[in-house]
RODO-2510 file (C-alpha; in nm, 4 decimals, decimal comma):
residues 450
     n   res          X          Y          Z
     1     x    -1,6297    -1,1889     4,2701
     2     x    -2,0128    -1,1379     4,3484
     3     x    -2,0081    -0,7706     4,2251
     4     x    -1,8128    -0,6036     3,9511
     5     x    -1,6417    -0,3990     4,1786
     6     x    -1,4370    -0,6947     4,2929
     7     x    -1,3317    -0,7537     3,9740
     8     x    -0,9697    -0,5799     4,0700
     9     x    -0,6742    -0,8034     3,9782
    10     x    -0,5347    -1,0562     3,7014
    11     x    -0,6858    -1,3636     3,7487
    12     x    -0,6368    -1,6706     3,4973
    13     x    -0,8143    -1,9777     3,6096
    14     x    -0,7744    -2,2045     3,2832
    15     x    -0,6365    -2,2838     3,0354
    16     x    -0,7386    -1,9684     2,7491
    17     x    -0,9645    -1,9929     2,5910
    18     x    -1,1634    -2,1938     2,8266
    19     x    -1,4460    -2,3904     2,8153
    20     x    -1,7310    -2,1815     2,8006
    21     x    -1,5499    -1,9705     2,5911
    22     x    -1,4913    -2,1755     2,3764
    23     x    -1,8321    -2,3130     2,3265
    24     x    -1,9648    -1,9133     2,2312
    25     x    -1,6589    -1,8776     1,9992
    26     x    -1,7802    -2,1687     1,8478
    27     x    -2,1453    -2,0407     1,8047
    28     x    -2,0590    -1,7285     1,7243
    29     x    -1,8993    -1,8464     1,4343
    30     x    -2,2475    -2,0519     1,3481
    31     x    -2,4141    -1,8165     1,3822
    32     x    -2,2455    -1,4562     1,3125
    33     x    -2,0581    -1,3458     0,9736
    34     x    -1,7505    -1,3070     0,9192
    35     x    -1,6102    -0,9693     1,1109
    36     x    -1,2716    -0,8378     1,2618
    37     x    -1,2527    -1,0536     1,5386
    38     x    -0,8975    -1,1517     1,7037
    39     x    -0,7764    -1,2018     2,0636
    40     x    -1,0380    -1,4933     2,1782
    41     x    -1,1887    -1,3235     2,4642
    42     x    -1,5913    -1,3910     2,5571
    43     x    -1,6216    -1,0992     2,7959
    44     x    -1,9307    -1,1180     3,0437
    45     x    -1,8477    -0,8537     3,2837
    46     x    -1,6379    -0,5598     3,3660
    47     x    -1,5592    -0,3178     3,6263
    48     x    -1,2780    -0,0481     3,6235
    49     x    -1,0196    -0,1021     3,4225
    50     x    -1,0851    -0,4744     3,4073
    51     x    -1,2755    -0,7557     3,2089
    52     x    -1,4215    -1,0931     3,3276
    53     x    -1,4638    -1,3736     3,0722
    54     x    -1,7377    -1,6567     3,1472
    55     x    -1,4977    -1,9099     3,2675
    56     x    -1,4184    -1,6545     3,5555
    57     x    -1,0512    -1,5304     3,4142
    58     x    -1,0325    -1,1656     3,4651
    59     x    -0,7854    -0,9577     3,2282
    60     x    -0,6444    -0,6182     3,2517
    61     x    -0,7577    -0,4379     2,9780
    62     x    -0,5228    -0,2297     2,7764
    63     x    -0,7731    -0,2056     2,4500
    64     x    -1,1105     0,0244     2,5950
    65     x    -1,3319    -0,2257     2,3897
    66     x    -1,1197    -0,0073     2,1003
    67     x    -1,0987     0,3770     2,3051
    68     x    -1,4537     0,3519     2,3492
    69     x    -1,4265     0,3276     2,7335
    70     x    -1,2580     0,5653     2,8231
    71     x    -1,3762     0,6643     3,1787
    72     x    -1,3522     0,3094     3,2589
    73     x    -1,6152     0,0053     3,3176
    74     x    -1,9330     0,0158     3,5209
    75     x    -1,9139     0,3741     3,6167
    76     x    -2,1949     0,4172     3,8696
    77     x    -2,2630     0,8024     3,7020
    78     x    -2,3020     0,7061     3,3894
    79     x    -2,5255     0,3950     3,4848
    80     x    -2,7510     0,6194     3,6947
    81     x    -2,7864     0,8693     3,3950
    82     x    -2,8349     0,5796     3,1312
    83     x    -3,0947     0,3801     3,3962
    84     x    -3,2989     0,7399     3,4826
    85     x    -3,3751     0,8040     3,1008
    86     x    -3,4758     0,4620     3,0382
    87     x    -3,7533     0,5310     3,2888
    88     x    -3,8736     0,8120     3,1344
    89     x    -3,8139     0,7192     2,7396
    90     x    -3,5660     0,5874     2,5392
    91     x    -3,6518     0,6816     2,1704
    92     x    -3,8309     0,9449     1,9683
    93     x    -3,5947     1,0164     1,6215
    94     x    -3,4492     1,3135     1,7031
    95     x    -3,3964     1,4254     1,3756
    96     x    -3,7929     1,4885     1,3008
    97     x    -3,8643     1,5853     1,6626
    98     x    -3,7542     1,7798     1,9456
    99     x    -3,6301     1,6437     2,3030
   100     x    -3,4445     1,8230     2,5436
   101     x    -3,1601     1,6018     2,6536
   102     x    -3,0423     1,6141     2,2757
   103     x    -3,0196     2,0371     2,3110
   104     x    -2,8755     1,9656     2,6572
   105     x    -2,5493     1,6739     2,4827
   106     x    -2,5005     1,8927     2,1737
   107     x    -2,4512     2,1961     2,4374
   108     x    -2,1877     1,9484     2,6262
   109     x    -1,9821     1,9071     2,3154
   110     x    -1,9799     2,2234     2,1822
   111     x    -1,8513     2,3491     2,5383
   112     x    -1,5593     2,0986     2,5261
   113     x    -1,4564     2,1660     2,1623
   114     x    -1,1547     2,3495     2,0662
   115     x    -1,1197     2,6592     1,9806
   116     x    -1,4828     2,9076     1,8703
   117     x    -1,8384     2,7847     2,0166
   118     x    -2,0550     2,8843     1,7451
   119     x    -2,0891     2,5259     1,6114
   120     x    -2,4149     2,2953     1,5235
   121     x    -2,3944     1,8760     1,6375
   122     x    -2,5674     1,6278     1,3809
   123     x    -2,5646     1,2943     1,5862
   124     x    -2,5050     0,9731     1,4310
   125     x    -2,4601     0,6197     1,5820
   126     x    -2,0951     0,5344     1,4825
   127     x    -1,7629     0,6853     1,3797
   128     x    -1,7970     0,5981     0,9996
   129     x    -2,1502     0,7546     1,0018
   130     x    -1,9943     1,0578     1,1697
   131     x    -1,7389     1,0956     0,8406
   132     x    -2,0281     1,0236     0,5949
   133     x    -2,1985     1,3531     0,7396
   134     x    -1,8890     1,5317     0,7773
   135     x    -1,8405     1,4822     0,3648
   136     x    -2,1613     1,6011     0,3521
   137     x    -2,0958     1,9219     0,5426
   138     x    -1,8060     1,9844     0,3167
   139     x    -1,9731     1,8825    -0,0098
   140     x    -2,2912     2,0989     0,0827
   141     x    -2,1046     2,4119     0,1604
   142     x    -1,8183     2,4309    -0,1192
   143     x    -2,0398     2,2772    -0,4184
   144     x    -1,7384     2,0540    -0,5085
   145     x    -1,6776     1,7212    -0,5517
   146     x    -1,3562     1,5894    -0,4756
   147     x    -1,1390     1,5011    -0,1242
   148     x    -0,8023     1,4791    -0,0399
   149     x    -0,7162     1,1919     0,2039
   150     x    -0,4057     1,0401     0,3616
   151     x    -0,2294     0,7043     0,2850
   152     x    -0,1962     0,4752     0,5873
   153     x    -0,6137     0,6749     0,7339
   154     x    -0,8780     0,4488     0,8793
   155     x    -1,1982     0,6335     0,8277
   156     x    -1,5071     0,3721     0,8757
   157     x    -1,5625     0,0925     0,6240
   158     x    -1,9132     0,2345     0,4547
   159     x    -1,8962     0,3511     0,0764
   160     x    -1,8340     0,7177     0,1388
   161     x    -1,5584     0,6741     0,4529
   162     x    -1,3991     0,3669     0,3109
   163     x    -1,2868     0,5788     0,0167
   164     x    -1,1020     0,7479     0,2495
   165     x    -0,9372     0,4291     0,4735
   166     x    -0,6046     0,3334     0,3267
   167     x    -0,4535     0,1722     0,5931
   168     x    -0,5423    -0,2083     0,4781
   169     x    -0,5498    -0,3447     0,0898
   170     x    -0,8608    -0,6141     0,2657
   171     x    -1,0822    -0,3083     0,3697
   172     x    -1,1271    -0,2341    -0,0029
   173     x    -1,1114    -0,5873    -0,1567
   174     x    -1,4320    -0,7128    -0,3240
   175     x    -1,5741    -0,2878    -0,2429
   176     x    -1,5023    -0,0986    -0,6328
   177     x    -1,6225     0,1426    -0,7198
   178     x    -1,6311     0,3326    -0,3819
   179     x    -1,7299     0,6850    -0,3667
   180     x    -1,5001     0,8769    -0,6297
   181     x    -1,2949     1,1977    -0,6017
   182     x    -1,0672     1,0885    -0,2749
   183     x    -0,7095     1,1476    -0,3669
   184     x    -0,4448     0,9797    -0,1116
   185     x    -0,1272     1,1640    -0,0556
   186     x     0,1489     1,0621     0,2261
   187     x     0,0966     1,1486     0,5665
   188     x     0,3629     1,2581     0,7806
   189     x     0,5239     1,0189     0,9650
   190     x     0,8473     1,0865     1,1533
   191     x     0,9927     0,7077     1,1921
   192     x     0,9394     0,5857     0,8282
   193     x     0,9066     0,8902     0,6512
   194     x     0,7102     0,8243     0,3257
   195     x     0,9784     0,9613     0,0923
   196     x     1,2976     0,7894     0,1943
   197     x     1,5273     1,0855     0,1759
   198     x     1,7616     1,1585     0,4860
   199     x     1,6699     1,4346     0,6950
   200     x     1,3101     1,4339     0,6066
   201     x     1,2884     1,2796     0,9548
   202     x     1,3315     1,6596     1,0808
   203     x     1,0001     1,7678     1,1755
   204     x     0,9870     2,1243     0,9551
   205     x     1,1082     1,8996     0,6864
   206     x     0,9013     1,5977     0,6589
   207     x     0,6185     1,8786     0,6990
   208     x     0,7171     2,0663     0,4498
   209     x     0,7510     1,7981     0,2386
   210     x     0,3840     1,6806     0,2427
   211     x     0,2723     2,0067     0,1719
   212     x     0,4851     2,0786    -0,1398
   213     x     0,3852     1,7035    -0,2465
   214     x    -0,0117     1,8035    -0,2244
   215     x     0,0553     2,1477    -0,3949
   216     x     0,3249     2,0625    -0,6392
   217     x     0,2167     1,6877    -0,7813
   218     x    -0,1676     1,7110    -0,6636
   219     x    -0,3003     2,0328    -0,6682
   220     x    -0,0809     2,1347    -0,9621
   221     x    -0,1009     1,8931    -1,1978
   222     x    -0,4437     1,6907    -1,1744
   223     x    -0,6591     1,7980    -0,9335
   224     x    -0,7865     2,1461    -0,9899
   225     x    -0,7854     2,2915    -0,6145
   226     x    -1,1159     2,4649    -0,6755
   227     x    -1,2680     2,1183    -0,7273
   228     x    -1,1619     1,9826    -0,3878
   229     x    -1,4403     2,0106    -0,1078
   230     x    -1,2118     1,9474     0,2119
   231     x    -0,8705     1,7672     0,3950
   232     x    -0,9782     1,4597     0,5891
   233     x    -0,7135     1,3575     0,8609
   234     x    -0,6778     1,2089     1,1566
   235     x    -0,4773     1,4080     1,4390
   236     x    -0,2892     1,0877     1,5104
   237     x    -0,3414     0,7654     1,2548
   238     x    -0,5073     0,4645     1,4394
   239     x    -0,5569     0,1351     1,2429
   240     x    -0,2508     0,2958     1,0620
   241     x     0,0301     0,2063     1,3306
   242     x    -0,0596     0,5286     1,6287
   243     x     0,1687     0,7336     1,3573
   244     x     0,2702     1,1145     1,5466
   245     x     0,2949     1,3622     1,2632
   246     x     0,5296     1,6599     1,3412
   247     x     0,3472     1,9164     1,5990
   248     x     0,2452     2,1837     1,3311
   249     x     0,1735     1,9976     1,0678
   250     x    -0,2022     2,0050     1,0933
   251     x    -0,1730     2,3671     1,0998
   252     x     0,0226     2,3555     0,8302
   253     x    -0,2102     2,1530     0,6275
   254     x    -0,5507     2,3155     0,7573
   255     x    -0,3629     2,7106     0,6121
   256     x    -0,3377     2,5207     0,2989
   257     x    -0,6399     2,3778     0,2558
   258     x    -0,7742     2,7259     0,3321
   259     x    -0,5978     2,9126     0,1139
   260     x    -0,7786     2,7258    -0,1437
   261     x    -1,1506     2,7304    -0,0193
   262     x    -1,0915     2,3529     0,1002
   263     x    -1,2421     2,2888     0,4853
   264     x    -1,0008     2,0989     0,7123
   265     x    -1,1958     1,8141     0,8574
   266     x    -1,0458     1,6227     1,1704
   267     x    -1,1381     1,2635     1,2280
   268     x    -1,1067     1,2394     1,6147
   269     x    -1,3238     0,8690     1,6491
   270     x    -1,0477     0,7302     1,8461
   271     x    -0,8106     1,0192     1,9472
   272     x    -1,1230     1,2124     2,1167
   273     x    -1,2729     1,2349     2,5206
   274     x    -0,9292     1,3017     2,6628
   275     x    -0,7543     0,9942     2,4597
   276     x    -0,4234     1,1676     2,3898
   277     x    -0,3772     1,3599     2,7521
   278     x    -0,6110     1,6619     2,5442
   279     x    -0,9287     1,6657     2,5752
   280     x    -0,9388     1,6426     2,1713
   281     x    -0,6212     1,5866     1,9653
   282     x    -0,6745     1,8822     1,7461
   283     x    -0,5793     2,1036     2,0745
   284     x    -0,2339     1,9667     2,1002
   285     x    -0,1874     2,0679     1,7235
   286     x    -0,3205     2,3994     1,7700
   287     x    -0,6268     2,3728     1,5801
   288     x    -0,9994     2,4241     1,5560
   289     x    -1,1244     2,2278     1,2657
   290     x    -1,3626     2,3407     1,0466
   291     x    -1,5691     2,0120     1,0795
   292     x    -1,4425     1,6974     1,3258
   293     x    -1,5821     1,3585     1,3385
   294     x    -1,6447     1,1984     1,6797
   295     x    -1,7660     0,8226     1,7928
   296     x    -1,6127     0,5581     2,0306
   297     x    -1,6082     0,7349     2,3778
   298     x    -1,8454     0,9937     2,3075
   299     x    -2,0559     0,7763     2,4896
   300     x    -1,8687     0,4890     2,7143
   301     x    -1,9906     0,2247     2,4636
   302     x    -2,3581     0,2909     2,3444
   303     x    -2,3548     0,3899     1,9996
   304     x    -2,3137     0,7324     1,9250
   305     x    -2,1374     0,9450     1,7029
   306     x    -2,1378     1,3134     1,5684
   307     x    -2,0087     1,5575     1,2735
   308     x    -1,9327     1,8846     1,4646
   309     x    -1,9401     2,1590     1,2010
   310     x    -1,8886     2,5516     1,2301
   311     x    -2,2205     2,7100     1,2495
   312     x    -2,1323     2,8806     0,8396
   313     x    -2,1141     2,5145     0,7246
   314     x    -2,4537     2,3995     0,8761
   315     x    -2,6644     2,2731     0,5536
   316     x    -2,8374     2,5116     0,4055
   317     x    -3,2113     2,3681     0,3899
   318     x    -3,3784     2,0723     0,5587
   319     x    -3,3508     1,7169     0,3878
   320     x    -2,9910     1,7331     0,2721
   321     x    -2,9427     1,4586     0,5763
   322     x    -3,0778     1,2554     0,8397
   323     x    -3,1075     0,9467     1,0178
   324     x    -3,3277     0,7525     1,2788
   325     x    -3,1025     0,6704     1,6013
   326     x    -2,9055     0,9415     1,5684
   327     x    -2,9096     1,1451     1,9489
   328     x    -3,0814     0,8783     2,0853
   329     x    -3,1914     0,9359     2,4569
   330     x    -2,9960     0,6768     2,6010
   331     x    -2,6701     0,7763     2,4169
   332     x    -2,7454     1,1283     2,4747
   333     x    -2,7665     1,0869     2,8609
   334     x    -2,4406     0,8352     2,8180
   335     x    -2,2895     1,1304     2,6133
   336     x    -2,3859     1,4147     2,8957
   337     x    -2,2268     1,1934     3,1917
   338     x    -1,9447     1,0940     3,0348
   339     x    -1,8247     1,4243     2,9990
   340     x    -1,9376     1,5080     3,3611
   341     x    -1,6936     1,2202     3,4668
   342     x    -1,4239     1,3292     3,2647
   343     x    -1,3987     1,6433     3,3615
   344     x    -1,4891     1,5851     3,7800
   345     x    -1,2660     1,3070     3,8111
   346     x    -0,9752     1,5341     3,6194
   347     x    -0,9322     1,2094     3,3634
   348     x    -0,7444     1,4057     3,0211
   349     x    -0,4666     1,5270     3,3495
   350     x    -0,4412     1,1432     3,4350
   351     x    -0,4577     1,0866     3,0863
   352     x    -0,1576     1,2811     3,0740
   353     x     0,0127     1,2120     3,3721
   354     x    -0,0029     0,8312     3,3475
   355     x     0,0876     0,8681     2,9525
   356     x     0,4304     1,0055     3,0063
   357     x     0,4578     0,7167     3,3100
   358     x     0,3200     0,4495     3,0464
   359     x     0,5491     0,6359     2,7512
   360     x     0,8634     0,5709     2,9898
   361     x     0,8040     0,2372     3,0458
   362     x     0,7692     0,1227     2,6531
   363     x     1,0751     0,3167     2,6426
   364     x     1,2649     0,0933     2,9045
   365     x     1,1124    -0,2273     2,7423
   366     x     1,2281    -0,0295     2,3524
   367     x     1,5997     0,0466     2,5198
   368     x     1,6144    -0,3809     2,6263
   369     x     1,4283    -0,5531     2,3041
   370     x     1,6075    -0,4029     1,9731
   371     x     1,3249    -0,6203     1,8117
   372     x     1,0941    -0,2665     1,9531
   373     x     1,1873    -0,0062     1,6729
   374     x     0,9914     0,2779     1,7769
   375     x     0,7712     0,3854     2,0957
   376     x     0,5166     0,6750     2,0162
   377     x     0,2160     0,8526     2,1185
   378     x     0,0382     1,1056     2,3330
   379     x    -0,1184     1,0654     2,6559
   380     x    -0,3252     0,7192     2,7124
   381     x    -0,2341     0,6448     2,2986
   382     x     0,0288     0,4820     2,3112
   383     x     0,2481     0,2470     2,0578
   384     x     0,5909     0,0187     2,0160
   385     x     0,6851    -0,0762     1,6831
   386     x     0,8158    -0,4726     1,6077
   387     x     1,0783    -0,4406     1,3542
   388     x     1,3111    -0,7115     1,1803
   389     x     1,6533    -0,4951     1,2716
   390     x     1,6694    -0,1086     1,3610
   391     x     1,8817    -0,0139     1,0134
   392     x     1,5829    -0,1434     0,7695
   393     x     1,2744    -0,0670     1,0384
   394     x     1,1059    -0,3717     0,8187
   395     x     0,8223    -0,4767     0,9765
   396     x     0,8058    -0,7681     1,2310
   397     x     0,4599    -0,8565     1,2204
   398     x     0,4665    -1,1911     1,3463
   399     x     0,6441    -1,0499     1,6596
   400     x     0,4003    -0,8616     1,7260
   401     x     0,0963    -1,0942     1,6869
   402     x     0,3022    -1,3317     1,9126
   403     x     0,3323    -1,0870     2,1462
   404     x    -0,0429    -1,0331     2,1625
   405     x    -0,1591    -1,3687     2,1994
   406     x     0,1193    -1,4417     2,5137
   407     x     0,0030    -1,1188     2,6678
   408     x    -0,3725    -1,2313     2,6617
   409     x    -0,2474    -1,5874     2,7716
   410     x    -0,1280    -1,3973     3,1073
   411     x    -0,3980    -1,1864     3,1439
   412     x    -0,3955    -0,8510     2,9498
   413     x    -0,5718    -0,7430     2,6395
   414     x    -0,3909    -0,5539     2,3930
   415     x    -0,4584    -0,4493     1,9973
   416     x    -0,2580    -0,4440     1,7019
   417     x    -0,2330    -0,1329     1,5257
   418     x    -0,1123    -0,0811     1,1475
   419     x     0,1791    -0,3549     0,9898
   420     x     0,3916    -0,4103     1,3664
   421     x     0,2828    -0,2433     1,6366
   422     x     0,0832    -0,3142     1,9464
   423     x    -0,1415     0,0040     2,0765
   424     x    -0,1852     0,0673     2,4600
   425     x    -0,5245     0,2243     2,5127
   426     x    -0,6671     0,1403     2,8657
   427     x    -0,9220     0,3540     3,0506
   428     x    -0,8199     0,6970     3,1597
   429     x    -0,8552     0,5894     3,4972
   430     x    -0,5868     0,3580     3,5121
   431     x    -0,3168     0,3913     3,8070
   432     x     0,0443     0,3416     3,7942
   433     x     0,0340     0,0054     3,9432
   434     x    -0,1875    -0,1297     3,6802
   435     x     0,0490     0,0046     3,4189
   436     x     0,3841    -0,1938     3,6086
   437     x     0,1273    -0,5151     3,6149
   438     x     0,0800    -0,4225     3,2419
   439     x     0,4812    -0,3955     3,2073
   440     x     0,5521    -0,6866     3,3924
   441     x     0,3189    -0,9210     3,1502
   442     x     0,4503    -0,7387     2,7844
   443     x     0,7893    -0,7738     2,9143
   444     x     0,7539    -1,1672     2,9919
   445     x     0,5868    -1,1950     2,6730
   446     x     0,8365    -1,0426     2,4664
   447     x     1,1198    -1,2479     2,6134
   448     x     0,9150    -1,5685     2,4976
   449     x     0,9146    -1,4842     2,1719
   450     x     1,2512    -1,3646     2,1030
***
């Protein structure tokens, strides 16, 4: 394996972790605080759709270092972009100066967006600084002061964002007082609906339900509508369990938030850069946001992010916001030939394709283990759901984590998501076959655990 494009197959050579593996783990933990770290994988390399640790084991990835490589590792475009702008310059703060390739990646994502073009990009260098601006957009425009957010969100971890997350009790623990004026209502979610009444599963229901909820015990009765800035939501929850509201529900909520002055922001960090078999989430729900936070993929892995706001809700004078790395060069040139890849090599159709393919299989594994409750998703964002028996759907979260670690111990990487389930996220370039070798491993590893 003398060149990354070798690196094509499973290949464990030790036992895992190995030995050099082991050794950074160890000094990582010397020297490194304390972070999110799980599956005990010291990557050095990676080509495709795979990763190489430094004992030599190579592992099929099904995690996208987290959806943020989507067009796959080592892509010989997006290298040749990245190394021709390094030649020429690399950083010049973007927010106090000008620089074409910035014009020229802000053009790129407005041409890919949903819905109208007349929209402005402020970079950023991560998903949760993408939200922070975004609640700045909203705040700026609407002179108010208070959100409405879902339970069950993951929105970044700084003060503003976190305020919004409410998919772990540990993201806030230690954090109060956060930024007030975020109000949490439940978000619509089709296999454990929030408010325990049958036929709420029905989607017109369960959406109708959230709505009346926000108007009738929110909106109503403590929160004065004309007070709230804007709806944050995520198309699809992530960290939250890969939860699939009901098709129109967005458009449901986004009327309503209208209909009171409120802008309808859409948190696509992980759902975005053809993620769900759409290029953006918010197209499969039939709507053009009025802001939308972006991150992970925007740029295969160097840090970028962006608030993309309707040209009306640009701020209104200079100094309201700003940053330093924001549209760097490097990320912008990452950001231009990603999108050139994903739309050349036709990725959201194989995100599509290879979904329903990878959706059918969960589905065969869901109809054989009773211990898989639910299988959900869109596209290349996929779930399955551990549960304790079918009737209560009560978590099985040590299942799942079980699941995980035998998985990596044969060779692929996977990712909790939420209380029980594992999410499938690989590149958008992977093939069938690498989704059977996927199979074949979660399969074996579920049978172990049982």
């Amino acid at each position: 394996m003398e060149e990354n494009k070798m690196l094509k197959k499973i290949v464990i050579n030790t036992e895992l972790p190995g030995p050099k593996a082991r050794e950074i783990i160890n000094m990582d933990s010397k020297f490194l605080a304390t972070s999110t770290k799980s599956l005990p994988v010291v990557a050095c390399r990676a080509s495709d759709c795979y990763i190489e640790d430094v004992d030599g084991n190579v592992f099929l990835d099904f995690s996208s270092g987290i959806s943020t490589s989507n067009i796959g590792y080592s892509n010989s475009h997006l290298i040749s972009a990245v190394e021709d702008q390094m030649h020429k310059m690399w950083h010049f703060a973007g927010t106090d100066f000008y620089y074409k390739i910035q014009v020229d990646a802000a053009e790129a994502l407005i041409n890919v967006m949903p819905g109208s073009r007349d929209k402005k990009v402020f970079f950023t260098n991560s998903g949760t600084e993408s939200n922070e601006a975004s609640i700045k957009f909203a705040k700026s425009f609407t002179k108010r002061p208070q959100f409405i957010g879902f339970i069950g969100g993951f929105h970044g971890r700084t003060m503003g964002s976190l305020a919004f997350t409410a998919s772990k009790a540990t993201h806030h623990e230690y954090f109060y007082p956060e930024m007030p004026g975020v109000h949490h209502i439940p978000f619509a979610d089709p296999y454990r609906n929030p408010f325990g009444i049958d036929g709420y599963e029905d989607p017109e229901n369960l959406t109708g339900a959230v709505v009346d909820y926000l108007k009738d015990y929110v909106l109503d009765r403590y929160v004065p509508a004309e007070s709230v800035a804007g709806i944050l939501a995520e198309p699809i929850q992530g960290e939250g369990g890969y939860i699939v509201p009901p098709k129109y529900f967005h458009k449901r909520m986004m009327e309503l938030a209208h209909e009171y002055g409120m802008l309808y922001i859409m948190d696509e960090v992980q759902t975005g850069f053809g993620r769900t078999g759409y290029f953006f989430a918010s197209e499969y729900f039939g709507i053009d946001p009025d802001i939308m936070s972006l991150a992970k993929s925007i740029a295969s892995g160097i840090p970028m992010g962006a608030s993309i706001v309707k040209s009306k809700y640009d701020f209104e004078k200079s100094g309201l916001h700003s940053n330093t790395f924001g549209g760097n060069m490097l990320a912008c040139a990452a950001s231009i030939a990603t999108i050139d890849e994903i739309k050349s090599k036709k990725m959201v159709e194989n995100s599509n394709k290879m979904g329903f393919y990878l959706n059918k299989r969960l589905r065969e594994l869901q109809e054989k283990y009773p211990s898989i409750g639910d299988v959900r998703g869109l596209g290349l964002m996929q779930a399955i759901d551990f549960v304790m028996d079918a009737k209560s759907k009560k978590y099985n979260k040590k299942l799942r984590d079980n699941v995980i670690e035998s998985s990596f111990k044969k060779g692929l990487i996977l990712l909790g998501a939420g209380e029980s389930a594992i999410r499938f996220i690989p590149p958008l370039i992977i093939r069938e076959e690498q989704i059977n070798d996927a199979m074949e491993i979660l399969d074996n590893s579920i049978k172990e655990n049982l």
